[in-house]
C-alpha positions in Angstrom: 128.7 97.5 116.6 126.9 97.9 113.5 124.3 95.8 112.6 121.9 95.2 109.9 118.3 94.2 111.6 114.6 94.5 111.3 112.1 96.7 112.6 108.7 95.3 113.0 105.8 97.6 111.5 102.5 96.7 111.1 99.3 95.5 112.7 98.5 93.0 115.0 98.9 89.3 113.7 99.6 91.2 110.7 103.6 92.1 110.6 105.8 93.7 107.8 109.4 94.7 108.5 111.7 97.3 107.1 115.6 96.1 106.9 117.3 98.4 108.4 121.6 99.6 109.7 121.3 100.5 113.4 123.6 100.5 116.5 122.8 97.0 118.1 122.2 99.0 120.8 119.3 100.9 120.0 115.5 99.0 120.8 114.2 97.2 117.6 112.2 100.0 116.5 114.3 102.7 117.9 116.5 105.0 116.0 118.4 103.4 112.9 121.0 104.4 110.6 119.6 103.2 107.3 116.4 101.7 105.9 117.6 99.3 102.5 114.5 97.3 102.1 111.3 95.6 103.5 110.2 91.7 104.0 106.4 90.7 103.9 106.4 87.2 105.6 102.7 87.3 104.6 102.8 86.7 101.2 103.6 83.8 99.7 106.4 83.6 98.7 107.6 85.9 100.9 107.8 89.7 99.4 111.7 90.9 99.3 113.2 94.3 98.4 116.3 95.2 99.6 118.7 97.7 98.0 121.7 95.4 96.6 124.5 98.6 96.2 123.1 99.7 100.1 123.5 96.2 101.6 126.6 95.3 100.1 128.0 98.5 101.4 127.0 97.6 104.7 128.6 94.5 104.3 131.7 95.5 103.4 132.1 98.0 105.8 131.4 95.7 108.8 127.9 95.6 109.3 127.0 92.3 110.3 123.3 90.8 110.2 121.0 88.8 112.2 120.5 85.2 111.7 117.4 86.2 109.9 118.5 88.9 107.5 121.3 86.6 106.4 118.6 83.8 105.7 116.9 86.7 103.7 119.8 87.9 101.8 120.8 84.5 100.7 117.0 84.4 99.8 117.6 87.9 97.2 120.9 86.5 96.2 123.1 89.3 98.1 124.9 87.0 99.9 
């Protein structure tokens, strides 16, 4: 299954994450499919890009998110 995740990058006490497609059952910053964005928790508010066309896509062809990358799409208006 397909699923649309992200993978921690970063320092220490300091993390960014890329949104990314990957096989749920690759480790969390294994191999993925597809980068579509980034989320910096640090800022405030938060710092979202994701690629609307690319995550919509996704969607649409099954991919399903995490509890958290839904709360982010709502967030960016995507879902």
């Amino acid at each position: 299954m397909v699923r649309i995740r992200l993978k921690r990058i970063g320092k220490k006490k300091q993390p960014f994450y890329r949104v990314v497609v990957a096989d749920q059952r690759e480790a969390r910053n294994g191999k993925f499919i597809e980068e579509i964005g980034y989320f910096n928790p640090l800022t405030d508010p938060n710092d979202i890009k994701i690629d609307e066309e690319k995550a919509k896509k996704w969607l649409a062809d099954g991919a399903q998110p995490t509890e958290r990358v839904r709360s982010i799409f709502r967030e960016a208006g995507i879902l």
